[in-house]
SEKOL-951303 format. One line per 8 residues: number of its first residue (from 1); for each residue y negated, z, x negated of C-alpha. Coordinates in pm, whole numbers, plus 32768, in hexadecimal, padded with zeros to 4 digits. Example, Ala and Ser with C-alpha at 12.3 -4.5 7.8 and 13.67 -1.06 7.14 Angstrom:
BEGIN
1) 81C2:830C:7B32 ~ 806A:82CA:7AA9 $
//
This chain:
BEGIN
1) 9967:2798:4973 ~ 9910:287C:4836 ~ 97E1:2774:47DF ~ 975F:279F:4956 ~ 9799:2930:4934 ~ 96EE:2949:481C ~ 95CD:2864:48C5 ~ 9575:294F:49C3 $
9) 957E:2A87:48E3 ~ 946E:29FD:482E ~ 93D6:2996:4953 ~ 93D7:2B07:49B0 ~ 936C:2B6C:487C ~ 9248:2A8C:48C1 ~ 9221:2B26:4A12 ~ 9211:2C7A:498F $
17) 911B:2C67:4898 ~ 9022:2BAA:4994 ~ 9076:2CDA:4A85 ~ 9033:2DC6:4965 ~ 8F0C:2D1F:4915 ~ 8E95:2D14:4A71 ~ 8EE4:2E86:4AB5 ~ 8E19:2EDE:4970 $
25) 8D16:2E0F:4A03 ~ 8D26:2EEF:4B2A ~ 8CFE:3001:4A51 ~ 8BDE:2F9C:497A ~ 8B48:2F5B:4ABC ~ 8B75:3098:4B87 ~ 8AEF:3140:4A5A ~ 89C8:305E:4A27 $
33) 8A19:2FDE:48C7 ~ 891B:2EF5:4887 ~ 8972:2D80:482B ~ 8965:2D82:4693 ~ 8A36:2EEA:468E ~ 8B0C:2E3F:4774 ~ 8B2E:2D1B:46AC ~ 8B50:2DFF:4564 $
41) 8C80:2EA2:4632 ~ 8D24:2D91:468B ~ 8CF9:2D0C:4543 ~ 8DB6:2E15:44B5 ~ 8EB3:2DF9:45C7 ~ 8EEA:2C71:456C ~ 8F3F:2CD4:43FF ~ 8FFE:2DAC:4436 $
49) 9115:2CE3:44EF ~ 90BD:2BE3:4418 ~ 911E:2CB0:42C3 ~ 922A:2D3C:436E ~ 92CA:2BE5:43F2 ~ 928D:2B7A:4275 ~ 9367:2C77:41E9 ~ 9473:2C3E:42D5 $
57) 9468:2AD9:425C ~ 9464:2B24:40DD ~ 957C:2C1A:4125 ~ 963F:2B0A:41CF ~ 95DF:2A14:40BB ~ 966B:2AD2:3FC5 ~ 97A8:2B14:40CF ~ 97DC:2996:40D1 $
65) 97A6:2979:3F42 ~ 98C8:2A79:3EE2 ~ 99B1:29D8:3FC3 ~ 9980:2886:3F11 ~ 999E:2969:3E0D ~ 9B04:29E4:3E3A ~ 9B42:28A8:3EC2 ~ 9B43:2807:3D75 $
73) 9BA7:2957:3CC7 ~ 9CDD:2951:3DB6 ~ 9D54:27EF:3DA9 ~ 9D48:27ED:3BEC ~ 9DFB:295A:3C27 ~ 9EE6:289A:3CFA ~ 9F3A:2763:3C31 ~ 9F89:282E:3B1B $
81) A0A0:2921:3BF1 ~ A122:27F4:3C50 ~ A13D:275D:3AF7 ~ A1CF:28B1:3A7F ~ A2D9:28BF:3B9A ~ A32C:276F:3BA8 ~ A28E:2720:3CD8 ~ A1F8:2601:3D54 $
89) A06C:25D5:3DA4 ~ 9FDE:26A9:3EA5 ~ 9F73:25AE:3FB7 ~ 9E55:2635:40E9 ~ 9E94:25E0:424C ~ 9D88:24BF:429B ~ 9C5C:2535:43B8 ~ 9C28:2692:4307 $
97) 9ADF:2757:4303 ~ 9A62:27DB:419C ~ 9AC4:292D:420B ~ 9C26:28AE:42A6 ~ 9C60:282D:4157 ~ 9BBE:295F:4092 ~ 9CE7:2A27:4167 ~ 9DF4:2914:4139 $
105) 9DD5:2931:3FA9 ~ 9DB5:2AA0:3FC5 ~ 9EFC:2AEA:4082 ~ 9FBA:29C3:3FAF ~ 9F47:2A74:3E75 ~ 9FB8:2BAE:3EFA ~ A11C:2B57:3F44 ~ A142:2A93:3DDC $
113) A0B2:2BBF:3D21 ~ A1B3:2C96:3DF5 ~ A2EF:2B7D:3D8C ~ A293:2B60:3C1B ~ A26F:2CFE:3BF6 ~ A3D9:2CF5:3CA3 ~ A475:2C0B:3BBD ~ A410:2C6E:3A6F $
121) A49E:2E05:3AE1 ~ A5CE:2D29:3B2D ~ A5BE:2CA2:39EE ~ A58F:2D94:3931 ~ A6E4:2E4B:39B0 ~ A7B1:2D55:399C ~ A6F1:2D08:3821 ~ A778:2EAE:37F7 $
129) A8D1:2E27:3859 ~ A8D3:2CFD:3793 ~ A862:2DA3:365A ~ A974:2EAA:366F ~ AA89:2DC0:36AB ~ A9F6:2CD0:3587 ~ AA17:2DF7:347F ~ AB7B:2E5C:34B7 $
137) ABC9:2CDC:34C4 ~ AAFB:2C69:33F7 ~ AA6D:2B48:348C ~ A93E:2A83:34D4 ~ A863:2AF2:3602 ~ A812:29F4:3704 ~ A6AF:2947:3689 ~ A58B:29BF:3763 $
145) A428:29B5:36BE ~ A3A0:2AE4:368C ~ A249:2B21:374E ~ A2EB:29FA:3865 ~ A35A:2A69:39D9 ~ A4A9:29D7:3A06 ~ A4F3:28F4:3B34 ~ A600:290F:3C31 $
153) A6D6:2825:3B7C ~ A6A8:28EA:3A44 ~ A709:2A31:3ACC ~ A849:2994:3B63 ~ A8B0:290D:3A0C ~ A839:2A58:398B ~ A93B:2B32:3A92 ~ AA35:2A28:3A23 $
161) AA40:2A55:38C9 ~ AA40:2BBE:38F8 ~ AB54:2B8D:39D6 ~ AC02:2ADD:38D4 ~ ABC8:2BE7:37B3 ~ AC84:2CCC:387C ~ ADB3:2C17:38C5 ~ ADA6:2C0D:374C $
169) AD59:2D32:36F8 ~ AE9F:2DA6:37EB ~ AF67:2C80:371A ~ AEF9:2CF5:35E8 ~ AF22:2E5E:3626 ~ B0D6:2E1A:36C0 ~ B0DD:2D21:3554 ~ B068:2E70:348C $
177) B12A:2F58:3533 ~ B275:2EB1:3533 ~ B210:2E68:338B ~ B1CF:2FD3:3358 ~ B2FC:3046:340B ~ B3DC:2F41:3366 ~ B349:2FDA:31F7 ~ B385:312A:3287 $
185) B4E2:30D3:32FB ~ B540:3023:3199 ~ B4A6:313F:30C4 ~ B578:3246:317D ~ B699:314D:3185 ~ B680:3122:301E ~ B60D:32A6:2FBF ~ B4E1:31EF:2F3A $
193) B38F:3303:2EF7 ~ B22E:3214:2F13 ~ B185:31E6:2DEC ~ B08C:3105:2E06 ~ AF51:316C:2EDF ~ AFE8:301F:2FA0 ~ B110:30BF:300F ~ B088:3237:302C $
201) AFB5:3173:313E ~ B0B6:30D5:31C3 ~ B1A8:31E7:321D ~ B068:32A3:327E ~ B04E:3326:3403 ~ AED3:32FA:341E ~ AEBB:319E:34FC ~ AD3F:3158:349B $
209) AD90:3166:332F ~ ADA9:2FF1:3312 ~ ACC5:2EE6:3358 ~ AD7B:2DD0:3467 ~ AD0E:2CBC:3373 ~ ADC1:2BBD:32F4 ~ ADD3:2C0A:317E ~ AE60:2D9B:3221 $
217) AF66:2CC6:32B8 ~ AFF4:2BEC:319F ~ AFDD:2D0E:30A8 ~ B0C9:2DEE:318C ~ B1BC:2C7C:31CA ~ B1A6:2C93:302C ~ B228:2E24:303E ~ B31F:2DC6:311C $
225) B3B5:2CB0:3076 ~ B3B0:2D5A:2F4F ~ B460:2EAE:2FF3 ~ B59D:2D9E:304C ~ B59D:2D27:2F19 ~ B5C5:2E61:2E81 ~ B6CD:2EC8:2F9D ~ B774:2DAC:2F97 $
233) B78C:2DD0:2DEA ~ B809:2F1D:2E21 ~ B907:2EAC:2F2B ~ B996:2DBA:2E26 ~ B99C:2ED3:2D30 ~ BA47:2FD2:2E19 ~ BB55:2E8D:2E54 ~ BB73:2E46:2CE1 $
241) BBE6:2FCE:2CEA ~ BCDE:2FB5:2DF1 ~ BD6B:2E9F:2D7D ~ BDA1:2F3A:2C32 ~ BE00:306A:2CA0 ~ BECF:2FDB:2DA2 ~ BF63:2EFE:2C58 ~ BFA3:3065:2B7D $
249) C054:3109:2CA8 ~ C164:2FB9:2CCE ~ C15A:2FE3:2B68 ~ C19A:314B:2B65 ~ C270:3178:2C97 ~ C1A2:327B:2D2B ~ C21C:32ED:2E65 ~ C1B5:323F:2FBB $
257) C142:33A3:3021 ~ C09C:33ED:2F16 ~ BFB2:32B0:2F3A ~ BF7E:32DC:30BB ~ BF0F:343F:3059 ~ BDF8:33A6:2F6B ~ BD74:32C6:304B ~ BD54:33B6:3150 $
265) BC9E:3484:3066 ~ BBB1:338A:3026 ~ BA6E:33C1:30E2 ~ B90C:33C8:30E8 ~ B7FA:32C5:3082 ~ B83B:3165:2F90 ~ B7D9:3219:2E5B ~ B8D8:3348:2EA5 $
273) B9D7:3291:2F07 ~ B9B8:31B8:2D97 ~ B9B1:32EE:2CE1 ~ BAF2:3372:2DB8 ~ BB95:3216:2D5C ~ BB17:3210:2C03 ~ BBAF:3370:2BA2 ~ BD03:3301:2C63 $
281) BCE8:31CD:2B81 ~ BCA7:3289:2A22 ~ BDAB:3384:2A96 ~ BEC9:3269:2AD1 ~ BE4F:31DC:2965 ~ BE94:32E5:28AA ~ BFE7:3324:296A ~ C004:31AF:290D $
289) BFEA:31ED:2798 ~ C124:32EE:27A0 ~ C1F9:31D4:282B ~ C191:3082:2787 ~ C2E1:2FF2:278C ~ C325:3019:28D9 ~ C1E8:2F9E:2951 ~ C1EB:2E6C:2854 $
297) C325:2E33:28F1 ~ C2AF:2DF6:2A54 ~ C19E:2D31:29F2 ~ C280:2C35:2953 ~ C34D:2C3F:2A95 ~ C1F2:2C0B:2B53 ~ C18B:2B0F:2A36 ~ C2D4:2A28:2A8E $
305) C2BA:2A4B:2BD6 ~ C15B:29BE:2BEF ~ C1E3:28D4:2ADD ~ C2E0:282A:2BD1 ~ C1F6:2848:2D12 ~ C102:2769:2C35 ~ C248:2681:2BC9 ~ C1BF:269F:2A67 $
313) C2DA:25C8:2979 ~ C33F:263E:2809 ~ C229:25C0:2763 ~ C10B:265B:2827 ~ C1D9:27B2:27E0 ~ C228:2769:267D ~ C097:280E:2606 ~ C11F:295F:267C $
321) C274:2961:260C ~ C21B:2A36:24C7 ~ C182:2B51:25AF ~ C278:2B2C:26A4 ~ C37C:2BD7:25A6 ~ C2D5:2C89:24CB ~ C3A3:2DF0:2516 ~ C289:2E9F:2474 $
329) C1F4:2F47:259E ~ C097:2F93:2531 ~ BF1D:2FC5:2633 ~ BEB2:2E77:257E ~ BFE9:2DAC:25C6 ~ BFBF:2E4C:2733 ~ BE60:2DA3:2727 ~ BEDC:2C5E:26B7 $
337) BFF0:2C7F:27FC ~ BEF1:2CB0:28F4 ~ BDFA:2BCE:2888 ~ BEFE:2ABB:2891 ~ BF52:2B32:29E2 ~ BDDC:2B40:2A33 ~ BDDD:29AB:29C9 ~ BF1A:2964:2A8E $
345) BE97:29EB:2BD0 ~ BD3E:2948:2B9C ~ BDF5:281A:2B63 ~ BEEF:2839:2CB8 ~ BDB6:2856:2D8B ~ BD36:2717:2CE6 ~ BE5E:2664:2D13 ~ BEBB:26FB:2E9B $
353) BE66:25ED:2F2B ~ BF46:24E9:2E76 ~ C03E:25DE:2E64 ~ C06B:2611:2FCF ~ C069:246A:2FEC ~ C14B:2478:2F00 ~ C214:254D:2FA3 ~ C205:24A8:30D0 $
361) C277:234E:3054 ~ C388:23EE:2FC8 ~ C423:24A2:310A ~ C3F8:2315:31C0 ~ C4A3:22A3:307E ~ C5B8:23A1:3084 ~ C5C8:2329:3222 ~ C600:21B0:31C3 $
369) C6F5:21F3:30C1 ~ C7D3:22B7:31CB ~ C79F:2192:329A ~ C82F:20D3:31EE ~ C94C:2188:317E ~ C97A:21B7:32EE ~ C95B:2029:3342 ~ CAB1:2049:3294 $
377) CB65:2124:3373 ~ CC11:2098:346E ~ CC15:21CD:3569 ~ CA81:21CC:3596 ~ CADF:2098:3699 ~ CB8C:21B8:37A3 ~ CA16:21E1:3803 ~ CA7F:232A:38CB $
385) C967:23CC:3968 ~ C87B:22A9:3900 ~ C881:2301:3775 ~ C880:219E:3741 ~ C734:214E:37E2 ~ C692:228E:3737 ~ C70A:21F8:35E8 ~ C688:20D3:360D $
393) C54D:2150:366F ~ C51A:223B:3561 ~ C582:2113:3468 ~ C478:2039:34CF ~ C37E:2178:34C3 ~ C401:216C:3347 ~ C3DC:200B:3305 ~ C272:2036:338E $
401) C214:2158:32DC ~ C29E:20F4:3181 ~ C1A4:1FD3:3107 ~ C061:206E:31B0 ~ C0C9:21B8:30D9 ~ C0EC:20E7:2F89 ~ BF99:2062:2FDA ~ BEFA:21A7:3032 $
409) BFA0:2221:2ED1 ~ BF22:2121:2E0E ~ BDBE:2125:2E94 ~ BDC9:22AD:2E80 ~ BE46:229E:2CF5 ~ BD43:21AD:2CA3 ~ BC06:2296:2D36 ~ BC89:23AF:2C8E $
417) BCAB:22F4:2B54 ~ BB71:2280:2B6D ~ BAC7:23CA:2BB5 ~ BB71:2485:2AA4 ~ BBC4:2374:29A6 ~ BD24:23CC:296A ~ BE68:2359:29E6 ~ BF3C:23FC:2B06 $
425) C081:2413:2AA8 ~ C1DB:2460:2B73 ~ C2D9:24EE:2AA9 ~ C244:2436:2991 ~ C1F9:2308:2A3A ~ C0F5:2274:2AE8 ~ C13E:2278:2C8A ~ C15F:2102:2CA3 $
433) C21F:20F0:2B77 ~ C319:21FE:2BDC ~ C314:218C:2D48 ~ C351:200F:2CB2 ~ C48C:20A7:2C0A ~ C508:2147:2D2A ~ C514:1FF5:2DE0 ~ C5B8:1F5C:2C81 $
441) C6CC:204E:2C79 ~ C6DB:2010:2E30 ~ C725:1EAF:2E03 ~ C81A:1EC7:2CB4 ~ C8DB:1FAF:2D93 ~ C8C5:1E9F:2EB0 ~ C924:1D7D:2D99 ~ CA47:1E6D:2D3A $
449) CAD8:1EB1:2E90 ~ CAD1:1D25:2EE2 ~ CB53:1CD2:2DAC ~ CCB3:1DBE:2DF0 ~ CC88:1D0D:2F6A ~ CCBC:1BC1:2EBE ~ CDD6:1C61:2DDF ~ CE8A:1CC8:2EEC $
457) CE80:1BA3:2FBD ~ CF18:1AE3:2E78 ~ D029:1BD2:2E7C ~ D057:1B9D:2FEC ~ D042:19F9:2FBD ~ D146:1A52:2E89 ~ D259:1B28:2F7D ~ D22F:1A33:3069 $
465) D299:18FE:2F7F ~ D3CF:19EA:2F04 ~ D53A:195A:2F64 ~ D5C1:1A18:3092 ~ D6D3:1B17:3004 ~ D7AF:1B99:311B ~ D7C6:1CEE:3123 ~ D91F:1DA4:30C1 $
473) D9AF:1E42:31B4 ~ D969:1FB1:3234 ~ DAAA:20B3:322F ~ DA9F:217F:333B ~ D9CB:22CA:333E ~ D938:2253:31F1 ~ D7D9:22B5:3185 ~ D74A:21AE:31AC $
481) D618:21D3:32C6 ~ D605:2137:3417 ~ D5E7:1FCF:344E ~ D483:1F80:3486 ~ D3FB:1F2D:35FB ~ D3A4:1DC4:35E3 ~ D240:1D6F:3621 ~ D1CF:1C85:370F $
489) D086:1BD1:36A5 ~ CF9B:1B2A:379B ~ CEBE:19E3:372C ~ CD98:1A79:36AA ~ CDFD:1BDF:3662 ~ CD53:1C62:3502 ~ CE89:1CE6:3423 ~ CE18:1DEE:3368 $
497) CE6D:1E09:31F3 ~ CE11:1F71:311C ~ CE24:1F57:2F8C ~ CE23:2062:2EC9 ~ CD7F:2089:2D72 ~ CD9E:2177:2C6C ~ CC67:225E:2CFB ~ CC95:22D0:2E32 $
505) CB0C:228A:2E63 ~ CB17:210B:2E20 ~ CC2E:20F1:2F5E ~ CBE2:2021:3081 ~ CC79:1F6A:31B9 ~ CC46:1DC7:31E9 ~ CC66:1CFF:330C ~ CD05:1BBF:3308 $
513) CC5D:1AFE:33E8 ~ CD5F:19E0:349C ~ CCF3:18B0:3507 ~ CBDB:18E5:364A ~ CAF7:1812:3708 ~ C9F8:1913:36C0 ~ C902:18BD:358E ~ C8E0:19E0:3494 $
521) C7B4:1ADB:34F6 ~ C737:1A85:339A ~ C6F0:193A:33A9 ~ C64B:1981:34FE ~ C550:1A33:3492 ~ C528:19AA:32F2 ~ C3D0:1906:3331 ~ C358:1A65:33DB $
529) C3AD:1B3F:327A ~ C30B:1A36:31B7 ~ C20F:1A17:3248 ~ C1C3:1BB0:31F0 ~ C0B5:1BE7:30F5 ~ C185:1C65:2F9D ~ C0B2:1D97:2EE6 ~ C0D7:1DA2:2D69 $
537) C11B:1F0C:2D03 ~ BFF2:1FB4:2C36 ~ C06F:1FB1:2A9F ~ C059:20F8:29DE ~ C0D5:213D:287A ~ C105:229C:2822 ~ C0F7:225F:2686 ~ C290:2285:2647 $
545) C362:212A:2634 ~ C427:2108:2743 ~ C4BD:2007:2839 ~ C39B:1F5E:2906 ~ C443:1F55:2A55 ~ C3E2:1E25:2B4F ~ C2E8:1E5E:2C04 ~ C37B:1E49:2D72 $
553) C2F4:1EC7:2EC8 ~ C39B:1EC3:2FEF ~ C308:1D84:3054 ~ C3A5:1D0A:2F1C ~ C4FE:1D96:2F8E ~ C500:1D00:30F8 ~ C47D:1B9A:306B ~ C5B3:1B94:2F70 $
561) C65E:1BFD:3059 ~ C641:1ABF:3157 ~ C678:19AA:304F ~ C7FF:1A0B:3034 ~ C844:19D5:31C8 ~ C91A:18B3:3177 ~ CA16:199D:30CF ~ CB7C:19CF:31F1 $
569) CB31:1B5A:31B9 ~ CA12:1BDB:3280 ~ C9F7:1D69:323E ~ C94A:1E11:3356 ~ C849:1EB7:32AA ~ C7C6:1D81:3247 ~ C816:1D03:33A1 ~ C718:1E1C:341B $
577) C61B:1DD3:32E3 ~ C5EF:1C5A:335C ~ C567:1CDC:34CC ~ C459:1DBC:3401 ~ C305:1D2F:3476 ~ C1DD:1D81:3363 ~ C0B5:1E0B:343E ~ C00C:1EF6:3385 $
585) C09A:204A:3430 $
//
């Protein structure tokens, strides 16, 4: 349609210059120009149109040339925004005129210009950002090149990191405010002035004062630790004080009042409250000084006590004997006291442990040895208000507890011995020795009391043998006693015989046992108690010559115990010993 418009104006144009021709014609003629002016004119006329039709061309020309021009200058312009923004290759729609394309590249180029101008101002504030949050962190910047435009993806990673710096920045800036207000707290705590330009800087209020770096951070951690070790030193020195004040006051027998009164006075930071203490302390001393004997007195009192809590025998006591009574009350022999009493409460809390398993095997072995004097009594069998039961339960607790607390002993003493390469002693013995003798003298005792059994069942066997005497006769209202009730015995029916010994400890009740159907408990359960694993108490020597007792645990005792079942006598403790069951509780 445009090709036929275009047609028919230059037809037209045609047209019109034939009727302008024609018209001049007209002219020429109705003036009588003659035929060479007339050719002259319309000579003239001719080039005319024809230099002004070749200008318009050359102007066009040189319209088409600087299109192709941009053209080219456009699509290199282009290909290197796209390179620069990470683009890909500007493609041209297909079917496009020289000057569709001209405008095509123009407008493209526009809108990338526009899009890289936008994102390097968006780089460069969040580049301001970054930079600031890098110095107070002290960090590396994200890597852009310098003289680059970033790309979308770049920019992202770029609002990341700086997204990231600040959550740091807020985690580093709670880590340095709690350090500095822990140093603060500690200084004033302690009374503590700064001296190093460290801790000035520390307790300072200025919040920009330190860098959020790393370095910042572990130097303040440093201060801090240091400010607790330095409390905590003066803590133990303040205790050290108390403790000896709290020593020259027992010592002293200041009043209760008085000391409340002190204590209340006592106030203000760590270093006032030392000097406080210390001046209480050097006060106390030099009341001390007036009254050596007395207070050389109590520490010997507090020197034995700690003595027996430790069970320390003769011989570990001996060393101290010499200063122990020397009467010459003196500041140096009240040096030597408190020194030893310094070593003998160093020593307890070394030993605590042991001590209190010491202690505790020995309240299980004071249980079974009223066991078994109570096995003995005859009355235990009323059982009122189940008492019986309890007993028995309580008994086999003992029996339970008694080997597993030897073995914790002996395990215990050798660690110790190891780790401080002496031996623990117990009144001068070592535990398993002493404990060994304790079962020793337990079953001589036993080996005593069956021994008078088997004496008095001789006697019996003997009165029994003796030629019946008949009795004289009884005058009325003599003085002699009542006849005896006659007993009546039933098949079966234990009679129970009581000997008496010269102690009044070593006494103890038998049961005959008569003829039954019933086989002894002991030899119903002899292949259980042998079957029990037998410990071998630890050996310790001490230095002095003494009896070595026998190393017997109480394992030992109960496995002795069930090879004599054969004997007619069956004591019930032993009775209650045989149904002992070793399981390790």
């Amino acid at each position: 349609m445009s090709n036929r418009k275009s047609e028919a104006l230059a037809s037209s144009l045609v047209t019109g210059v034939n009727i302008a021709m024609a018209r001049l014609v007209d002219i020429w003629d109705s003036i009588g120009i003659m035929e060479e002016q007339r050719l002259e004119r319309m000579e003239t006329a001719k080039k005319h149109i024809e230099g002004l039709l070749v200008d318009m061309i050359a102007e066009e020309e040189a319209l088409k040339q600087r299109i192709r021009t941009n053209i080219i200058t456009f699509e290199t312009q282009l290909d290197t925004l796209c390179e620069e923004l990470s683009l890909e290759k500007y493609k041209l729609e297909d079917g496009l005129t020289v000057l569709q394309i001209e405008k095509s590249l123009r407008l493209s180029l526009e809108a990338l210009t526009k899009e890289k101008e936008e994102r390097l101002k968006v780089l460069q504030g969040l580049q301001q950002q970054e930079e600031e949050l890098c110095v107070e962190l002290c960090v590396t910047p994200y890597y852009i090149p310098t003289g680059s435009v970033p790309s979308s993806v770049q920019l992202q990673e770029l609002r990341e990191h700086i997204k990231t710096l600040s959550k740091e920045k807020t985690s580093r800036a709670k880590v340095f405010s709690g350090l500095r207000e822990d140093i603060r707290q500690l200084m004033d705590e302690m009374g503590h002035d700064p001296e190093t330009s460290l801790e000035k800087e520390s307790v300072c209020r200025d919040d920009d004062i330190f860098l959020l770096t790393h370095d910042n951070i572990k130097s303040l951690t440093l201060l801090r630790s240091q400010m607790k070790v330095k409390k905590e030193s003066l803590m133990k020195t303040m205790s050290k004080l108390k403790e000896r004040a709290i020593c020259l006051w027992n010592r002293l027998d200041v009043l209760e009042q008085n000391r409340n009164d002190f204590q209340a006075s006592v106030q203000g930071t760590l270093s006032d409250q030392i000097t406080q203490w210390q001046q209480e302390v050097d006060s106390l001393t030099e009341l001390q000084k007036a009254r050596l004997g007395d207070v050389i007195g109590k520490v010997r009192q507090e020197l034995v006590a700690l003595w027996d809590e430790c069970n320390l025998g003769p011989e570990q006591r001996e060393p101290f004997n010499s200063y122990f009574c020397d009467n010459h009350f003196t500041e140096e022999l009240l040096a030597v006291h408190d020194a030893e009493l310094l070593k003998a409460k160093k020593y307890y809390d070394q030993i605590k442990p042991l001590l209190e398993a010491f202690q505790k095997w020995e309240r299980f072995w004071s249980l079974f040895q009223e066991f078994e004097k109570k096995a003995n009594d005859p009355n235990r069998f009323s059982n009122r208000g189940g008492a019986l039961l309890k007993e028995a339960k309580e008994k086999v607790k003992v029996q339970k507890m008694l080997p597993k607390l030897e073995e914790e002993l002996r395990s215990g003493v050798e660690a110790w011995e190891k780790d401080h390469g002496s031996a623990f002693l117990v009144r001068g013995q070592g535990v398993m020795t002493y404990i060994s003798s304790q079962w020793e003298e337990h079953k001589e005792q036993r080996n005593r009391e069956k021994s008078e059994r088997a004496a008095l069942q001789i006697t019996k066997k003997a009165d029994a043998t003796t030629p019946f005497k008949t009795p004289t006769k009884r005058m009325h209202g003599g003085a002699n006693g009542p006849t005896p009730n006659k007993i009546r015995k039933t098949p079966n029916q234990p009679v129970r015989m009581r000997s008496y010994s010269s102690s009044s400890s070593s006494s103890s009740s038998t049961f005959i046992s008569l003829p039954s159907t019933k086989p002894p408990l002991a030899q119903k359960n002899r292949v259980q108690d042998n079957s029990s694993t037998q410990r071998a108490p630890m050996q310790e020597h001490n230095g002095t010559e003494r009896k070595t007792p026998v190393d017997i645990s109480y394992s030992d005792f109960t496995s002795a115990l069930s090879k004599k079942t054969s004997d007619a006598v069956l004591n019930s403790t032993a009775k209650d010993i045989f149904g002992f069951t070793h399981d390790g509780h």
